[in-house]
Structures are given as structure tokens and as C-alpha cells.
C-alpha positions in Angstrom: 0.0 0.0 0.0 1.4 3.9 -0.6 1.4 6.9 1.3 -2.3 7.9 0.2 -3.8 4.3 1.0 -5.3 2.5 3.3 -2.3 1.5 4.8 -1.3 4.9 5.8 -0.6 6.3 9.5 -2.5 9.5 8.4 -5.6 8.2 9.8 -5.3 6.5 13.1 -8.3 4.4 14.3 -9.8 5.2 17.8 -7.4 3.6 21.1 -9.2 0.8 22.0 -11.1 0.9 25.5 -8.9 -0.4 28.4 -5.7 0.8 26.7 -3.4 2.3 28.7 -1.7 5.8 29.1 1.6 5.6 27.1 3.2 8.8 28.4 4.3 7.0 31.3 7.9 8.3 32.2 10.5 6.7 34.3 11.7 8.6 37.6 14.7 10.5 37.3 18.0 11.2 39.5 18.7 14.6 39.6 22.7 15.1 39.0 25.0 18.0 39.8 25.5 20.1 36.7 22.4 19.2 34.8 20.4 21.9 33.5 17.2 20.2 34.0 17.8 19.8 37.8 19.1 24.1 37.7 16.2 25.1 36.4 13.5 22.8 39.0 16.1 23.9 41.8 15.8 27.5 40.7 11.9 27.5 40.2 12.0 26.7 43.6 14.0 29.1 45.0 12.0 31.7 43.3 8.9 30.8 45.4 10.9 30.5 48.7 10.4 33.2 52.0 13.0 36.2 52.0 15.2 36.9 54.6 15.0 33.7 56.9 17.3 30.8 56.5 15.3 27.7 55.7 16.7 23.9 56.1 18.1 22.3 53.0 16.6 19.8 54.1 13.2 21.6 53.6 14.1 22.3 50.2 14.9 19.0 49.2 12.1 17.5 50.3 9.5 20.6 48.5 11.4 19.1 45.7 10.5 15.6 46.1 7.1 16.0 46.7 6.6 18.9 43.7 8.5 16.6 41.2 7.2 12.9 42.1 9.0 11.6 39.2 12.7 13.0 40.1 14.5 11.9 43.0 16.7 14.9 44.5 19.7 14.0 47.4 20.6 16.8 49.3 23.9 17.3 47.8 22.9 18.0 44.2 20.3 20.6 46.0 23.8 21.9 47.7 25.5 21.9 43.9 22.7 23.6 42.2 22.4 25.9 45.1 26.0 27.0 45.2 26.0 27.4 41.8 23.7 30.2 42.0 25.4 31.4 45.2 28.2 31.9 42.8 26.1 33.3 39.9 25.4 36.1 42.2 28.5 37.0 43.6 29.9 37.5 40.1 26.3 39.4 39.0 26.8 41.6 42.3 30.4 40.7 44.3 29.1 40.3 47.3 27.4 37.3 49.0 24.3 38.7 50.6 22.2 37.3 47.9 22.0 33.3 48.5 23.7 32.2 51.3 24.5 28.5 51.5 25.4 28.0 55.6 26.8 24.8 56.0 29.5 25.5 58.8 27.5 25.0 61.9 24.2 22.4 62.3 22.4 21.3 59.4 22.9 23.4 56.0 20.2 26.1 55.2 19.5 29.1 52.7 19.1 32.4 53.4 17.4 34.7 50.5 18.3 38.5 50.1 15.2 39.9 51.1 15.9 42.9 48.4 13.8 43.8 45.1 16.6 42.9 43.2 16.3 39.5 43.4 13.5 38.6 41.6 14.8 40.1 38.3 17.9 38.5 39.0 16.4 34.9 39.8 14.1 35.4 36.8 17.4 35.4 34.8 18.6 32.3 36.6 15.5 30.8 35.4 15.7 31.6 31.7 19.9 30.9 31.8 18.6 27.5 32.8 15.9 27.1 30.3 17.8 27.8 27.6 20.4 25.1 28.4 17.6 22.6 28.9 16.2 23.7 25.1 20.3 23.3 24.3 20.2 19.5 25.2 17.2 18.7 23.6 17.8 20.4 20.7 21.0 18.4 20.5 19.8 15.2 21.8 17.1 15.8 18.7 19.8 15.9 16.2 21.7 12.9 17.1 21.9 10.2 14.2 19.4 7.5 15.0 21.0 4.0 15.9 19.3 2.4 12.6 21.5 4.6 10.9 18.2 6.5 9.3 
């Protein structure tokens, strides 16, 4: 049969009943360095209270239970989260912005409480994004392992 026939994909007949979801989508590990985990982390961030220092801990698990098909450890939190620490000392030199405590009792994060950090985290957000479009964009162009 061609294209144009009756043996064409055009025209799909009806899922039959019972048939089950297909977008089904294995958990994932969230890793140090990986775009996809920056930009959850930072979405997160965005959303957190000003000006008090919450328990990584905390944050890990708003993760967990916001993404139920990731898996975050707190120390890929920590990465993602001292990334940004640095992002904003180089943006502004100073360390007032996000500020990773992990010297004394269990690690928090304390968020400038300043206008300026929306904007700035709204940048963080994008940065992220666009490295997330970056992979998939690539991972779309790979060759296909039947060599098509």
C-alpha cells in the first residue's frame, strides 16, 4: 500500500477501550551540573520566604514531593544551590544574595530579602531554560542507531 492508501498512518483508528496511558515516564536522579535539575532547583527558590534561613533539608524534600517523578539528594540541591550562590556574587560581588550555611548544624538558605532579586532569579530561570532547550535540541539531532 502507498502513502495515500489504506495502509497509511494518516488516519489512526480510535485507542481501544482499556488501553493504557503511554506517556508513562521513568523517575529520574537529579545530577550536579544538569540543566534540567538548575532550572526545578531555581523555580524553587524563586517561590521561597525572603530573609529567613530555611533547612536544606526543607528544600529537598518541597522538591521531592513537587516533582514525584525525580528523586533529588541533598547534595545535588547543595550543587545547584551553590552554583547560584556563585552566579550572584559574580552578578553583584558580594554574597548577601544566597547564602549556603553549612559550617554550623544542618545546611540552610538564606534569600536576600531585596527587590533585586526577583529580576535576578528570573534570569537564573531563563539561563537555565535555555540550556535545557540546548540539550534537547542536540539530543534531537543525534543520528538514529538504525542509521536513518
Amino acid at each position: 500500500m502507498n502513502a495515500t492508501g489504506n495502509g497509511s498512518t494518516r488516519q489512526l483508528r480510535p485507542r481501544p477501550a482499556g488501553m493504557p496511558d503511554a506517556d508513562l515516564r521513568p523517575p529520574v536522579l537529579a545530577e550536579s551540573g544538569d540543566p534540567f535539575t538548575a532550572l526545578r532547583v531555581v523555580d524553587l527558590v524563586a517561590t521561597l520566604p525572603r530573609g529567613r534561613a530555611i533547612p536544606l533539608s526543607e528544600i529537598v524534600a518541597r522538591l521531592n514531593a513537587t516533582h514525584l517523578d525525580w528523586l533529588f539528594d541533598e547534595r545535588v540541591v547543595a550543587d545547584a544551590l551553590l552554583q547560584l550562590q556563585a552566579n550572584w556574587m559574580a552578578d553583584y560581588r558580594n554574597m548577601s544574595g544566597i547564602v549556603l550555611e553549612t559550617d554550623e548544624g544542618p545546611p540552610t538558605l538564606t534569600i536576600e530579602g531585596s527587590s533585586r532579586v526577583d529580576h535576578w532569579i528570573v534570569r537564573q530561570a531563563l539561563r537555565a531554560a535555555d540550556a535545557c532547550r540546548e540539550v534537547l535540541r542536540d539530543f534531537s539531532l543525534r543520528e538514529r542507531p538504525t542509521g536513518e
